[in-house]
N, C-alpha and C positions, 0 to 999 in steps of 0.2 A: 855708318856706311849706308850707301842708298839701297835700299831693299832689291829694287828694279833695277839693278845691275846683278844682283846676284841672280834673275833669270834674263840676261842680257842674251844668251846664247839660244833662250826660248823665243827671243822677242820675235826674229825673221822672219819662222815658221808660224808664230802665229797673225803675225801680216799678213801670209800669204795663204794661212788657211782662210780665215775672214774675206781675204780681198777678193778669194777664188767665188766663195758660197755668197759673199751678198754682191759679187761683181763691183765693187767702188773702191778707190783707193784707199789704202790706210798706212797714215804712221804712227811708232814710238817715240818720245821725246823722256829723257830722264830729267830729273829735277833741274841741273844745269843746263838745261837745252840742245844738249846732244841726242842726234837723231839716231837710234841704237837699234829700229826697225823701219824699212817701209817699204814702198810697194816699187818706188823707183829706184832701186840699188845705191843711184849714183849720190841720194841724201844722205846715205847711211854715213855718220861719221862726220855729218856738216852742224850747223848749232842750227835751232828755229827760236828764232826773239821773240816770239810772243807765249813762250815758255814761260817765262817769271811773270808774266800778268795774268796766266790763268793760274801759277801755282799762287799768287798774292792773295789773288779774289777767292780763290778753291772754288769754282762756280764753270759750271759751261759758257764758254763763248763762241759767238758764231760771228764767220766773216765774211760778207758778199764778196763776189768782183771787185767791187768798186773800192769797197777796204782795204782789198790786197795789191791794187795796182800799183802803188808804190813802196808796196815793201818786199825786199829782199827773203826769198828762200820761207816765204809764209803764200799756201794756196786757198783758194774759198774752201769752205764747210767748216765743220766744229771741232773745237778743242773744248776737252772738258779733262780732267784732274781725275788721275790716278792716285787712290789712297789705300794705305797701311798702315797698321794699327792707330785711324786719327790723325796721319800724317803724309801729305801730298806729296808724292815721293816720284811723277812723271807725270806726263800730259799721253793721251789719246786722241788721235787725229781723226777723224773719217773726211775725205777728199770730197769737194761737187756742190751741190745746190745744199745750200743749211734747211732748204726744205724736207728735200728729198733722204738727208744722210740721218737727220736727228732721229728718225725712227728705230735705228740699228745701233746708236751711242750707247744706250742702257745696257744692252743686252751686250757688248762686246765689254764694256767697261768692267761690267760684272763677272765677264769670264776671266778678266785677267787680273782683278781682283783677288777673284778667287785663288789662281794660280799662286800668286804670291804668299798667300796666305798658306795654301798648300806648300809650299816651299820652306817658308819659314816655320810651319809644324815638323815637316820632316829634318829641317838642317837641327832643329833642337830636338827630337828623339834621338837622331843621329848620334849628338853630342851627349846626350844623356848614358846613352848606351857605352857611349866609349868611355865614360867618367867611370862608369859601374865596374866595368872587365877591367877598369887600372887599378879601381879601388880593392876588386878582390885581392888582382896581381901583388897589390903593398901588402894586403894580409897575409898572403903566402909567405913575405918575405920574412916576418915576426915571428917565427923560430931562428930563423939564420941569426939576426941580431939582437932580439928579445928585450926590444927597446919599448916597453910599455907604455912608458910617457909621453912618446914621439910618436907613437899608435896609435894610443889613447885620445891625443890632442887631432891626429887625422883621421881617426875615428869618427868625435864631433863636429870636424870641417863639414861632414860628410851625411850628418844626422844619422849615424848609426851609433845608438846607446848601447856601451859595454853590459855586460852584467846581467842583459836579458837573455833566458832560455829560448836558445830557434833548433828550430827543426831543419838540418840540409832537405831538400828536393831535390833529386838528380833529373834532368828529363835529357832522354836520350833517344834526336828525334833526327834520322836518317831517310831527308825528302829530296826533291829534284830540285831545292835550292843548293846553288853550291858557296854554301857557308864560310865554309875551310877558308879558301883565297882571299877572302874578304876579310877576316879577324889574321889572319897571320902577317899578311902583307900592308898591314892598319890603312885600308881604306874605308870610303865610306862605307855605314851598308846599305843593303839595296831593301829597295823599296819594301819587299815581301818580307825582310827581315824586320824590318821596323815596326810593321802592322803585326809579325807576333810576336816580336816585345809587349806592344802595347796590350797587345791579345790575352800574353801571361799575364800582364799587371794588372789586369780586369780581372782574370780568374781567382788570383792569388791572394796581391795585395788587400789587405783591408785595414791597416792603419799605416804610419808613417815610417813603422819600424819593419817593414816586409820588403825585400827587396829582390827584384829580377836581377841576373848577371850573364850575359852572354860569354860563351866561355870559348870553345872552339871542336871544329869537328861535328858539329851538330849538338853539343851537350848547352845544356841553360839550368843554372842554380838559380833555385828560390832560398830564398833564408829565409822561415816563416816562423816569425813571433809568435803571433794569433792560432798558435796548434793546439788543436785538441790532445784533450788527456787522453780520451778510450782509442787505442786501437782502431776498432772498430769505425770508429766516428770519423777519424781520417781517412782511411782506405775510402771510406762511403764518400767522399770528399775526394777521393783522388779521381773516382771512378763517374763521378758526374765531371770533373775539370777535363779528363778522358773523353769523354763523349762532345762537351762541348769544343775541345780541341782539335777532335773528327772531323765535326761539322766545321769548323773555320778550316781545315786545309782542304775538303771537298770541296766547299762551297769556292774555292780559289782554284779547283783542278790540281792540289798541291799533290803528287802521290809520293808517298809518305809512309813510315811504322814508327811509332814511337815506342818508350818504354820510361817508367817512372820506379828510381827508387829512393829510398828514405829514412833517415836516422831516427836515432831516441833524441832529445833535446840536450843541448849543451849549452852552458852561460860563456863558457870564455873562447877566446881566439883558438886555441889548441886544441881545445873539445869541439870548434867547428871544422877547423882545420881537417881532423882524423876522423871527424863524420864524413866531411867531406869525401876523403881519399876511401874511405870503405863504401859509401856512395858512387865510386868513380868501380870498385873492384867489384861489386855486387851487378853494375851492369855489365861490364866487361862477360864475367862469367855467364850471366843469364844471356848475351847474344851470343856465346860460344859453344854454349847448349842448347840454345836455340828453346829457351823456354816461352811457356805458351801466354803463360802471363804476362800484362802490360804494366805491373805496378808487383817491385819485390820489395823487400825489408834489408836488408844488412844483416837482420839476426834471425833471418829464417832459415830453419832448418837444412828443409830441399836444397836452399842455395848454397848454403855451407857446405853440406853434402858434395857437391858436385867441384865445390874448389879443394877437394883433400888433396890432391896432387901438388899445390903451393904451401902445404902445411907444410914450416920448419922443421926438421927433423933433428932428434940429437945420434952421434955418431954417424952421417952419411956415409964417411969417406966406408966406415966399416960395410953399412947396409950396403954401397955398391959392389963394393966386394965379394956379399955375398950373392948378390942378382948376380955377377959375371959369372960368379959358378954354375949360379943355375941355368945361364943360357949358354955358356959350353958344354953342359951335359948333352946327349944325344937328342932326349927327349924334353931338355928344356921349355919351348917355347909352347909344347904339352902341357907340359904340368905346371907351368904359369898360368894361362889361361883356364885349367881346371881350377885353381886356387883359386883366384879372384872370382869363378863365378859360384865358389865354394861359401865363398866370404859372403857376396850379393845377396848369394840364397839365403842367409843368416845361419850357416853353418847347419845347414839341412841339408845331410846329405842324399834322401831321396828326391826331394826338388833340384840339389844341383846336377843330380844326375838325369833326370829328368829333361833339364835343360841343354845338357851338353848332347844328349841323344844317346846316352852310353846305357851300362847296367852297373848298378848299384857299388859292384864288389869293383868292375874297373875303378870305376871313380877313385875307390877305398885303396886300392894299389896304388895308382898316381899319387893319391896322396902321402901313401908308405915312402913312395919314391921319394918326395921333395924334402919329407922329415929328416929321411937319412943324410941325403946331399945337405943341408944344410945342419943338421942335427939341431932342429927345431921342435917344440913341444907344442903339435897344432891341436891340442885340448886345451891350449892356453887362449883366453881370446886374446890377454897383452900382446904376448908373440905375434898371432895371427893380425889383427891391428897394427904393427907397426909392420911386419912384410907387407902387409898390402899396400899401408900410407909408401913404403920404398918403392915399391914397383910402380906406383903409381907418379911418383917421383922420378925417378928413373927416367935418364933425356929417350934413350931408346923407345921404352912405352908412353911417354908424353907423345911423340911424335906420330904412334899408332892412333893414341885415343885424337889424335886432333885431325888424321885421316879418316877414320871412321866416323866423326862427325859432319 
């Protein structure tokens, strides 16, 4: 296909920005000799014949008055050849004396040179990007049908070699690009997405088996081969690809917060898979607490900590049963709140009374309270551990804790 059609829709604008700033006329001619920009409207859409003799020669030509006075739909000044990757793909006209116009040929030639080139860099990020986000899509799909030889073999289509241990990268980056529309509704993407694609695969990539995947909502997976073993050595790695991902969205006015989290290593589909998806719940939680860090684990503490409230619980139906009791009692929603901050304190009961602003012996009643109503042994920590995981549980107090955050 001709290159120079695929910015046919630029060509107009850039006739008439030229035509305006050096005052001379100009047209576009595509390889076929269709006139696809110019300064006189009425060419636009007409053939110019002296298109195949400047694409044959690939050379500039110029043509007086006296040249053009018998030929149709060809005006004096210079044609000279539009080229892409090596191949003459349209003419550039400049209109008037070949003395006067050849001065401004170089310099407009090269602009629209350029463009193309710019064009055809971004129509193939474009597409790269959109290959990645289908490619992970098919890997999602291999638990459903756990076809490993039809995975396997698109796997390789794909240059992704099974059997290697990667690391998930989550990066969950919530900027004034609006990402969403663009990956749901499978169009192109825009420009500023493309640049940080390209942007992560600078940071990231460092051999042929690390790959960016544009995912949706602002989230982007790295699958990174090349992972260090310490700990340590990563985070130091997350936290310089951090800073230089600062400076690229500043440096563009992008504003922006990002956050970064991160698996242990896995060799097969499954084990990326379920990196992945605790990759996907580790940031979930840490925007929902609003944590201050830009980079968590999966298997950190703090973070786990703060999602006990999705922790599975055995007999529910029972534990509700007994929160109902407890919030029908008079002073229920008392001696809820003294417990859990009973628990917080680590079962110190002059800190947690401390904290609630009470005296020592209340606290110690409230808590007489809840034992009885429930005939719970709160010297137990097991007991005390699974009421709190209940409450915490609990659609009622889910809904507090996600108001008071």
């Amino acid at each position: 296909m001709n290159e120079l059609q695929n910015i046919g829709h630029y060509a107009q604008s850039i006739v008439e920005q030229f035509s305006s700033i050096l005052n001379i006329p100009i047209s576009i001619t595509d390889k076929d000799g269709l006139v696809i920009g110019s300064t006189d409207i009425n060419r636009i859409g007409s053939h110019h014949i002296v298109t195949t003799e400047v694409t044959r020669s690939g050379k500039m030509m110029f043509f007086t008055k006296e040249q053009t006075a018998n030929l149709v739909n060809v005006l004096p000044g210079i044609a000279t050849p539009l080229r892409f990757q090596q191949e003459t793909v349209g003419v550039l006209g400049l209109i008037g004396d070949p003395a006067t116009v050849e001065r401004y040929a170089q310099f407009v030639q090269s602009h629209i040179e350029m463009l193309l080139m710019e064009n055809f860099r971004s129509k193939t990020v474009a597409s790269e990007m959109e290959t990645m986000r289908y490619f992970f899509k098919r890997l999602t799909s291999y638990q459903e049908n756990a076809d490993f030889i039809s995975i396997g073999s698109y796997c390789d289509m794909h240059g992704f070699t099974l059997g290697i241990p990667r690391r998930c990268i989550l990066l969950d980056l919530q900027t004034s690009i609006d990402q969403t529309r663009y990956i749901q509704q499978n169009r192109t993407f825009k420009q500023e997405e493309q640049e940080l694609y390209v942007c992560l695969k600078n940071l990231f990539n460092t051999n042929d088996q690390d790959f960016v995947v544009p995912l949706f909502k602002g989230q982007w997976l790295i699958l990174l081969s090349d992972q260090p073993a310490e700990r340590t050595t990563l985070i130091k790695r997350l936290e310089f690809v951090s800073d230089k991902l600062r400076s690229f969205l500043d440096n563009r006015e992008i504003v922006s917060k990002f956050l970064f989290s991160y698996s242990n290593p896995s060799s097969s589909i499954d084990g990326i898979l379920k990196a992945y998806e605790q990759c996907r719940k580790a940031l979930e939680i840490a925007n929902r607490h609003h944590l201050q860090s830009s980079i968590v684990s999966i298997d950190d503490w703090d973070l786990l900590a703060h999602g006990v409230e999705e922790i599975l619980l055995p007999a529910q139906w029972t534990l509700d049963t007994h929160i109902t009791k407890l919030m029908n009692h008079v002073n229920g929603p008392v001696l809820i709140d003294s417990f859990l901050v009973y628990c917080d304190e680590k079962m110190n009961m002059s800190q947690a009374a401390r904290k609630l602003y009470i005296h020592r012996n209340t606290l110690l009643y409230r808590l007489q309270q809840l034992q009885e109503i429930l005939s719970i042994d709160l010297n137990s920590f097991k007991q005390c551990t699974l009421l709190y995981l209940a409450i915490k549980q609990h659609e009622h107090f889910k809904e507090i804790i996600l108001d008071e955050e």
